[in-house]
C-alpha positions, 0 to 999 in steps of 0.5 A: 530523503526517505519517508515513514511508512504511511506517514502523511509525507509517505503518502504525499510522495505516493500520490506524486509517483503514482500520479505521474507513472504512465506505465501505472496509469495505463495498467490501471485505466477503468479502475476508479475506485477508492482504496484503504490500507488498514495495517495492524499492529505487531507489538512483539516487533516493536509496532504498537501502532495501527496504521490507516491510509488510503487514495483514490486510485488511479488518479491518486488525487486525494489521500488520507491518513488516520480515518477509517473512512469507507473505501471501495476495497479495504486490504487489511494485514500485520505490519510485517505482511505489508513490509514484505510486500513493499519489500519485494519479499512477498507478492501482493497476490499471492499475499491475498490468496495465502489470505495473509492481505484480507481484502474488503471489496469486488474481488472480481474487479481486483482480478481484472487489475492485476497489472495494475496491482503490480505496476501499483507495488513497483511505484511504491517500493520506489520510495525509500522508505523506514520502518517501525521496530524490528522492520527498520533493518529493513528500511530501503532508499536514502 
C-alpha cells in the first residue's frame, strides 16, 4: 500500500521503519533532536498545497502533521526538491549545500551526522509513496 507524501498515514509508517531500522539508529546514536520539514507549495505543477511535518529523531516516537511547531532543525524547499530527494534523483547534502533544501538549525551538529542523513533517506524511499500534480508520474512502491 502506498502513502501520500507527508500525509499522517506516510508518516505513521515512517516512524514504524525509522524505529525499527538498526542500520539508521546506529548511524544516527547521539543524535536526539526534533526535525521539521517544512514543503513549500508549487502550483504551476499542480501543489497548491504547503506541507508541514515533523519527528523526533532517531527514535521517531512522536510525529506530527500540519503545525509549525518549533524543531531543532527545520529543512525547508519546493515540493519538487523533496521529490527529488525521496527519489533518489537528488542527494539530501548536496540539496543543502546547492541551498536548494534551506535548513534552520546547528549545521555543525547536521555534519556529524551525515551517515545518519543517508541512512534517514534509504528508509524513507522504502515507502511507496504518490505524489501531488505533475510528480504523481513519479510515484514509487505499490
Amino acid at each position: 500500500m502506498s502513502h501520500r507524501f507527508l500525509s499522517r498515514e506516510y508518516l505513521d509508517e515512517a516512524a514504524r521503519r525509522i524505529g525499527s531500522d538498526a542500520d539508521y539508529q546506529e548511524a544516527a546514536r547521539g543524535f536526539d533532536d526534533t526535525v521539521c520539514f517544512v514543503v513549500e507549495p508549487e502550483p504551476d505543477r499542480g501543489v497548491t498545497e504547503r506541507y508541514v511535518a515533523g519527528m523526533d529523531l532517531p527514535a521517531a516516537s512522536e510525529v506530527w502533521v500540519g503545525e509549525d511547531r518549533p524543531a531543532g532543525f527545520t529543512f525547508t524547499a519546493p515540493y519538487g526538491v523533496f521529490v527529488d530527494m525521496m527519489t533518489g534523483a537528488l542527494d539530501p547534502v548536496r540539496a543543502m549545500t546547492q541551498r536548494k533544501l534551506k535548513v534552520a538549525g546547528s549545521m555543525p551538529k547536521l555534519l556529524r551526522y551525515v551517515k545518519g542523513t543517508q541512512s534517514l533517506m534509504r528508509v524513507l524511499q522504502g515507502i511507496p509513496t504518490q505524489f501531488d500534480g505533475t510528480y504523481s508520474s513519479r510515484d514509487f512502491g505499490s
